[in-house]
C-alpha positions as CSV (number, residue, x, y, z in Angstrom):
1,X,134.8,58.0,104.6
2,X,132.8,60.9,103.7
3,X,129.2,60.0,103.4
4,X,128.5,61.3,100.1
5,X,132.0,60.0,98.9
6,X,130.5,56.4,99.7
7,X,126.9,57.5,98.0
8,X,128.8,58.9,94.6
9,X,131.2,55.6,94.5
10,X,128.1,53.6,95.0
11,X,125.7,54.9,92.1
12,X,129.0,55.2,90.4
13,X,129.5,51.5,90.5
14,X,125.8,50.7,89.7
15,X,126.9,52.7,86.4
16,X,130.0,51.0,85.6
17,X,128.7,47.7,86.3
18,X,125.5,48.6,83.9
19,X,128.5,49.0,81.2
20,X,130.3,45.4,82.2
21,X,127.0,43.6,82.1
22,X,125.9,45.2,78.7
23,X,129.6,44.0,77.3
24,X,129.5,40.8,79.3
25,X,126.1,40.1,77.5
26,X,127.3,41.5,73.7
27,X,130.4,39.5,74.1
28,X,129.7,36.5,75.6
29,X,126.3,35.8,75.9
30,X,125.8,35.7,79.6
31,X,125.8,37.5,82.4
32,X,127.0,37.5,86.0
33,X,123.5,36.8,87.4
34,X,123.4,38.0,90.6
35,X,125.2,41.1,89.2
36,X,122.6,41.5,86.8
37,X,119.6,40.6,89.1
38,X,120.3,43.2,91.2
39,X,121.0,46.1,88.2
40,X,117.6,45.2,86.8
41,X,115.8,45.4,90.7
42,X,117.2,48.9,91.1
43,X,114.9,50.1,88.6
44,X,112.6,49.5,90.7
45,X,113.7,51.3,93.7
46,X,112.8,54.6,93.1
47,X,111.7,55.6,97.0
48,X,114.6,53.9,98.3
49,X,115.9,55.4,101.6
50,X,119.1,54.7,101.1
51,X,121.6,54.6,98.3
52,X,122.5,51.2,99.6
53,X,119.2,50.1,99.3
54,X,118.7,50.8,96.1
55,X,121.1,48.1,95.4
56,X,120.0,45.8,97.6
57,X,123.3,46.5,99.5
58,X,127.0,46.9,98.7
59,X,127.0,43.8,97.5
60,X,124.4,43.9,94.3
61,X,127.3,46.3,93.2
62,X,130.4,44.0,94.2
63,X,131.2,44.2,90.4
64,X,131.2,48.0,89.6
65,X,133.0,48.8,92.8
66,X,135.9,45.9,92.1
67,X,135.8,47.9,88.5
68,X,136.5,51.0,89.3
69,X,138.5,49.8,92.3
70,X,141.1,47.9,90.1
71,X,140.5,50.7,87.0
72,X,140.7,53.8,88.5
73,X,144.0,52.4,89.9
74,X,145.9,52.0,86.9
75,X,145.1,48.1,86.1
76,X,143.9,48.4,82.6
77,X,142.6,45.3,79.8
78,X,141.4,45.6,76.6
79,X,138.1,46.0,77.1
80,X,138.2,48.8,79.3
81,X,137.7,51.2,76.6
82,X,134.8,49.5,75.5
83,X,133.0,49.5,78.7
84,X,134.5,53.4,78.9
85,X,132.8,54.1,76.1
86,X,129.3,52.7,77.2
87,X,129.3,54.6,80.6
88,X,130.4,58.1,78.4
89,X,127.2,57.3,76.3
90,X,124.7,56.2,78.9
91,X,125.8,59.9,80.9
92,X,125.0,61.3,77.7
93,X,121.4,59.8,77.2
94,X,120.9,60.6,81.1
95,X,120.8,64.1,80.6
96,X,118.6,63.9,77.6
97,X,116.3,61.9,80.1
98,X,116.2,64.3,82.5
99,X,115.1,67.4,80.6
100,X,112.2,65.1,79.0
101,X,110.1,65.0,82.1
102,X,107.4,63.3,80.2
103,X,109.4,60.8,79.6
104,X,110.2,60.2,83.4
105,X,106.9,60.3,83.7
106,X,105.7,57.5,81.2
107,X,109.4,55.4,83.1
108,X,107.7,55.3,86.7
109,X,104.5,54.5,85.5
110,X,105.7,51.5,83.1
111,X,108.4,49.8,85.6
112,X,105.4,49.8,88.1
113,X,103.4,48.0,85.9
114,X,106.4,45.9,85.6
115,X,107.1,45.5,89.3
116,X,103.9,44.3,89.6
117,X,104.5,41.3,87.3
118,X,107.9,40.6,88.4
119,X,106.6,40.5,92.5
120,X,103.6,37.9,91.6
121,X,106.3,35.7,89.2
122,X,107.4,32.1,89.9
123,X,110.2,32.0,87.0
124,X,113.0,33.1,89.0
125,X,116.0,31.0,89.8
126,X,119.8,31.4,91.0
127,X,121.0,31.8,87.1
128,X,117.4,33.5,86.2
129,X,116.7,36.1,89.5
130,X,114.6,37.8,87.0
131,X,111.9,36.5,85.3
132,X,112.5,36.6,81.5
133,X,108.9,37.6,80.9
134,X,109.7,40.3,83.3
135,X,113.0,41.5,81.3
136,X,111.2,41.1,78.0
137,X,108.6,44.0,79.4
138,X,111.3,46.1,81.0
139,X,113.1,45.7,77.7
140,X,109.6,47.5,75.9
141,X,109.5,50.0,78.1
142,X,113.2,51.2,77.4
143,X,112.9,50.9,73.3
144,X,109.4,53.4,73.7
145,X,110.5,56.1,75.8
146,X,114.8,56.2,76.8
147,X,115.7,55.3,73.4
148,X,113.7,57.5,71.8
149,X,114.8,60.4,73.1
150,X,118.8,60.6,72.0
151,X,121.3,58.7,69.9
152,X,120.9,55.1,70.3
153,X,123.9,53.7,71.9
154,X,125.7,51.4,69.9
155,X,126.8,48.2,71.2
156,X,128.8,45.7,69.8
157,X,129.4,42.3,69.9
158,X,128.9,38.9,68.6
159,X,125.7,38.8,66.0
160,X,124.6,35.7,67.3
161,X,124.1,36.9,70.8
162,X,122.5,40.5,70.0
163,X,120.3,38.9,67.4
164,X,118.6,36.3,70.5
165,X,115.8,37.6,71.6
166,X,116.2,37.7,75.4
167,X,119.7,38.7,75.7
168,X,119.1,41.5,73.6
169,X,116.3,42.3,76.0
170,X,118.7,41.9,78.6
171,X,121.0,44.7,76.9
172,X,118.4,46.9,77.1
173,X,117.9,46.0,81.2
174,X,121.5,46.7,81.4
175,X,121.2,50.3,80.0
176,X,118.4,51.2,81.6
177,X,119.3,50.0,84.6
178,X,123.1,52.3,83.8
179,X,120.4,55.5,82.9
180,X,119.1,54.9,86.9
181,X,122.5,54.5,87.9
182,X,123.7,58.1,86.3
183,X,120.8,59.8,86.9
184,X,121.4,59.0,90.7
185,X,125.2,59.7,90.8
186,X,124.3,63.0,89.5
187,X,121.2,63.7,91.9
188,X,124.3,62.7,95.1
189,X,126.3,66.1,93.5
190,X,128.7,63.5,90.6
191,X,130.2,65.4,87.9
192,X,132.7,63.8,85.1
193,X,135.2,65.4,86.3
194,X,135.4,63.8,89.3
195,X,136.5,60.7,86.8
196,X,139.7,62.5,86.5
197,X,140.6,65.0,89.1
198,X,139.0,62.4,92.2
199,X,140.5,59.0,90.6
200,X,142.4,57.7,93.9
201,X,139.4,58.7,96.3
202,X,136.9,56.9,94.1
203,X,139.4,53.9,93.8
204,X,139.8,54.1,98.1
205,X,136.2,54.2,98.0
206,X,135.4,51.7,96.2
207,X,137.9,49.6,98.4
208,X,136.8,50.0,101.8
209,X,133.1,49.8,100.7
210,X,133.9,45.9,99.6
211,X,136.2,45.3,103.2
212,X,133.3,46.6,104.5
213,X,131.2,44.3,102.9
214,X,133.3,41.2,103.7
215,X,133.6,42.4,107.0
């Protein structure tokens, strides 16, 4: 596979699976936690050496690359749209966020701060990788400077779940964590036109990157 085929379709996946997760949580409530976990830690990685590494591996991405995998080659459900639409609205907010260079600034310098907390926390377990003090702050730091800075992007789903404190902060991971994701895929040469004209090489992509991974 072409090198920065299998760098696109990677930051690609961390965007699509920023969109699942922010449905997932709307939705239902929950979240696939390791899924998550690793969306929210590759905010963090900002002098990773590898695009790989900024997910912890292939496999902190297992469910954006199974998405656009089975989507990208023609399996379709009804919330495909949905998650469509999320992804089309997080690329928009991504190039807001990188004209605003202020902004990027007052990013690196408040996930830092929240690295620091998240490295000396004990609340982490298998269903919880992140601390929820930790998402709470990450949370902050997206309402004062990404969402500020466009259109808010409106998600939907059931009251009850967007009006609880903590998964509503963990919507707020999720997007940010899809505005790294974009912002990455575009720095590795992704345009949105690659979502129509490259469709079966994304879908192959994302294929042999998971044989790979079960390898």
């Amino acid at each position: 596979m072409n090198a920065s085929l299998h760098d696109r379709t990677l930051a690609l996946a961390g965007l699509f699976q920023a969109a699942r997760l922010t449905q997932q949580l709307a939705r239902e409530g929950r979240a696939e936690p390791q899924a998550l976990g690793a969306s929210i830690e590759s905010l963090f990685m900002i002098n990773a050496a590898t695009t790989e590494e900024v997910f912890g591996g292939a496999g902190g991405v297992a469910m954006g690359l199974k998405f656009l995998r089975d989507k990208l080659s023609g399996a379709t459900e009804p919330g495909d749209m949905e998650v469509a639409r999320y992804v089309i609205s997080l690329l928009h907010l991504e190039r807001q966020f990188e004209k605003r260079p202020e902004v990027q600034d007052a990013v690196q310098r408040g996930l830092a701060a929240a690295e620091t907390r998240a490295r000396a926390s004990a609340e982490i377990t298998p269903d919880e990788p992140v601390a929820p003090e930790v998402i709470e702050k990450i949370a902050e730091l997206y309402t004062q400077t990404v969402s500020t800075i466009g259109p808010r992007i409106l998600v939907n789903g059931e009251q009850g779940y967007l009006a609880n404190t903590l998964i509503a902060a963990k919507v707020r991971c999720a997007l940010f964590a899809g505005i790294r994701a974009g912002f990455l895929w575009r720095q590795l040469g992704g345009r949105r036109w690659q979502l129509l004209f490259q469709r079966r090489a994304i879908a192959n992509a994302a294929g042999e990157i998971l044989r790979g991974k079960s390898e």
